[in-house]
N, C-alpha and C positions, 0 to 999 in steps of 0.2 A: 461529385456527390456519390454513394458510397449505393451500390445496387443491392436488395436483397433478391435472392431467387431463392424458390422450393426445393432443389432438389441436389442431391452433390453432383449428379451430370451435368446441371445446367452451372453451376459454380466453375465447373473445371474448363469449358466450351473454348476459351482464349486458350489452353495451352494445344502448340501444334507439331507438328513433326518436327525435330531438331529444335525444339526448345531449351533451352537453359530454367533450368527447374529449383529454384529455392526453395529445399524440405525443410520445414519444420521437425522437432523432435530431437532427444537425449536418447539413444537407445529408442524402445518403442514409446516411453514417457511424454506424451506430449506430441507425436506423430500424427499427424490428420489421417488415421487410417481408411475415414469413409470418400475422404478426398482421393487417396491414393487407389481404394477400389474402383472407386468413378473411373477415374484414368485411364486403370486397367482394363475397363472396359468398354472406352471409348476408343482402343485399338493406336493411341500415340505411341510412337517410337523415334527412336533416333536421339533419344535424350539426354541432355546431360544433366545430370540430377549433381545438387550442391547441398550434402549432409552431414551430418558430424560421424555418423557410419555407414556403412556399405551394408544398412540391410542385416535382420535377426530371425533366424525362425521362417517359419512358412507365412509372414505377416508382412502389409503394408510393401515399404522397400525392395522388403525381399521378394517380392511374388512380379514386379517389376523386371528386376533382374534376372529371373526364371524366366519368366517369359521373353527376353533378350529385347525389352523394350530401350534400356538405357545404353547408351554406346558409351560415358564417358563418366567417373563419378568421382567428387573433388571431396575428398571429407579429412577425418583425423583417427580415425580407429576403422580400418577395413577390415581386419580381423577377429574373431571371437570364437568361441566354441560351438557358437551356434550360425555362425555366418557362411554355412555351407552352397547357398544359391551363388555367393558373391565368388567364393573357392574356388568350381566350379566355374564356373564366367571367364572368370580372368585366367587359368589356368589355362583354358581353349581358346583363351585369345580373343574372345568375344567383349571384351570390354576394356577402356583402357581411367588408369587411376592416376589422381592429382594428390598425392600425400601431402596432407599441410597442416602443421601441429596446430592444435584445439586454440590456443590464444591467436595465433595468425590468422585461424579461419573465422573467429567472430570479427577481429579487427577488419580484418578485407571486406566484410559483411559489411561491420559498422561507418567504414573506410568510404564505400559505394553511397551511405545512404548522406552522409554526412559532406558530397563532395569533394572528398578529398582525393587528389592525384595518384599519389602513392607517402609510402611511410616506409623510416629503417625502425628495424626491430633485431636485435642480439639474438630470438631466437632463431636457432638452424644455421648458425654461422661455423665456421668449418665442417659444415657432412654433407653430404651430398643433396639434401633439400637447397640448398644455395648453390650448387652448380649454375652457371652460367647466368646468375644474377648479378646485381652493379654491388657491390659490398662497399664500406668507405667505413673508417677508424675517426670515431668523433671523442675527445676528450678521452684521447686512451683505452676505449672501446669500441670494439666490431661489430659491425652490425651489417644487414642484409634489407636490401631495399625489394620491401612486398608492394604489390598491387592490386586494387580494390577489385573484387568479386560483385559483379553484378546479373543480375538474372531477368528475365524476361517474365516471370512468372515467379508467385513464392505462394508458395498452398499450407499454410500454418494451422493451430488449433489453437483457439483461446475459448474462454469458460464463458464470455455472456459478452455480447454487444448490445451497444443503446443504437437508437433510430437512426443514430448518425454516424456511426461505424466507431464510435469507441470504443475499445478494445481493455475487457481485465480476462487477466490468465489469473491461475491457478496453480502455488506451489509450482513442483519440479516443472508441470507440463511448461512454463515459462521460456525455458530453456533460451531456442536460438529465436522466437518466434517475435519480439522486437526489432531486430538489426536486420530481420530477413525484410520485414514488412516494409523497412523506408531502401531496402537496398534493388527491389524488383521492380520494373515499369507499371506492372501490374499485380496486387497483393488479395487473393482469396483465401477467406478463413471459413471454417468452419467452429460453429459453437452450440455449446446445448440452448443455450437461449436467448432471447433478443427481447429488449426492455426498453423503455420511455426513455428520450431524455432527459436528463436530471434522475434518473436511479440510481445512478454511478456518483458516487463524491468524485468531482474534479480532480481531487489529491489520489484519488487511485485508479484513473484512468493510464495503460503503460505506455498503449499505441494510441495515440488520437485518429478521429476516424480520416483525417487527411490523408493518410496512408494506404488504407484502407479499400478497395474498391468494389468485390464482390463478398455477400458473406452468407452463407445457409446455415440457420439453424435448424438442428436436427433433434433436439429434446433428448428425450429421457432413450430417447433408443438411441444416440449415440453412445459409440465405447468411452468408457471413463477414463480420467486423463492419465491414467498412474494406472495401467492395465499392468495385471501380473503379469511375468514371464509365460511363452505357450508348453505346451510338454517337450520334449527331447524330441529332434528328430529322428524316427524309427530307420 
């Protein structure tokens, strides 16, 4: 049954040192940012966080990484013009990276929630992302055997839950925030708001609340899902 609590501390309480961390978010798009301030300030480290980047700006992710909370970060885009805390990090050694192209890393997401063993996939086959994986030639094509990403925790953002922890996003914020919620033991969302059930049409429920475990709504003072970019780092 799906807990609500008040507050983004008390949402985040399950994750613990050395945890495996399923982020939510595109970019900062869709990113639990009040979940990731929680975090941060509940002093967890040691973690390995699981996102589609390494962190933008002085926001969310990034302020994690700064603070040398995460030791290990598995995503598809580690780099950007603004991904200076991550630059930083890894360049001293202070952190180490799982590069795994954007369709692999939802599949291994989707792979974990869906029990599935493992899966071959074409991509990453001859470069060095497939180094020392099982590879095998089916009907004439190469392919690379990936295996499913699973997390102990996955802290997402969706737009409104019913009593029972069903789940509707919103546009982009959408993003990794289905495959993350069935692939973690344990799945906290936060949302602007929380509604009866039956306010949700059934046809547009994404995550059923079976997935679902902890969730705080935080209204109209949470940041909006499709947050603009921050200024330039000074």
């Amino acid at each position: 049954m799906t807990e609500f609590v008040d507050t983004a501390a008390e949402a985040v309480a399950s994750v613990k040192d050395g945890s495996t961390v399923l982020l939510g978010g595109f970019g900062n798009a869709g990113q639990p940012m009040e979940l990731i301030d929680a975090l941060l300030e509940s002093g967890t480290t040691g973690l390995t966080v699981v996102s589609n980047n390494a962190g933008q700006g002085d926001r969310g992710l990034a302020l994690l990484i700064k603070e040398r909370r995460v030791r290990k970060v598995i995503c598809s885009f580690p780099r950007q013009s603004d991904s200076w805390h991550f630059d930083e990090a890894y360049r001293a050694g202070d952190i180490e990276l799982e590069l795994v192209p954007q369709g692999n890393l939802a599949e291994r997401l989707r792979a974990a929630g869906a029990g599935i063993g493992a899966f071959f996939t074409p991509t990453g086959y001859g470069t060095s992302l497939a180094e020392g994986k099982e590879t095998r030639e089916i009907e004439g094509r190469h392919y690379v055997l990936e295996h499913p990403i699973r997390g102990d925790v996955a802290l997402i953002k969706a737009h409104t839950a019913d009593d029972a922890g069903n789940l509707l996003y919103r546009k982009t914020a959408r993003n990794f925030g289905p495959v993350m919620a069935t692939a973690a033991a344990h799945t906290v969302v936060q949302v602007r708001q929380r509604v009866p059930v039956g306010s949700i049409d059934p046809e547009h429920v994404v995550t059923p609340g079976i997935y679902v475990d902890t969730v705080t709504a935080l209204g109209a003072d949470a940041q909006p899902e499709n947050q603009p970019q921050e200024a330039k780092h000074a």
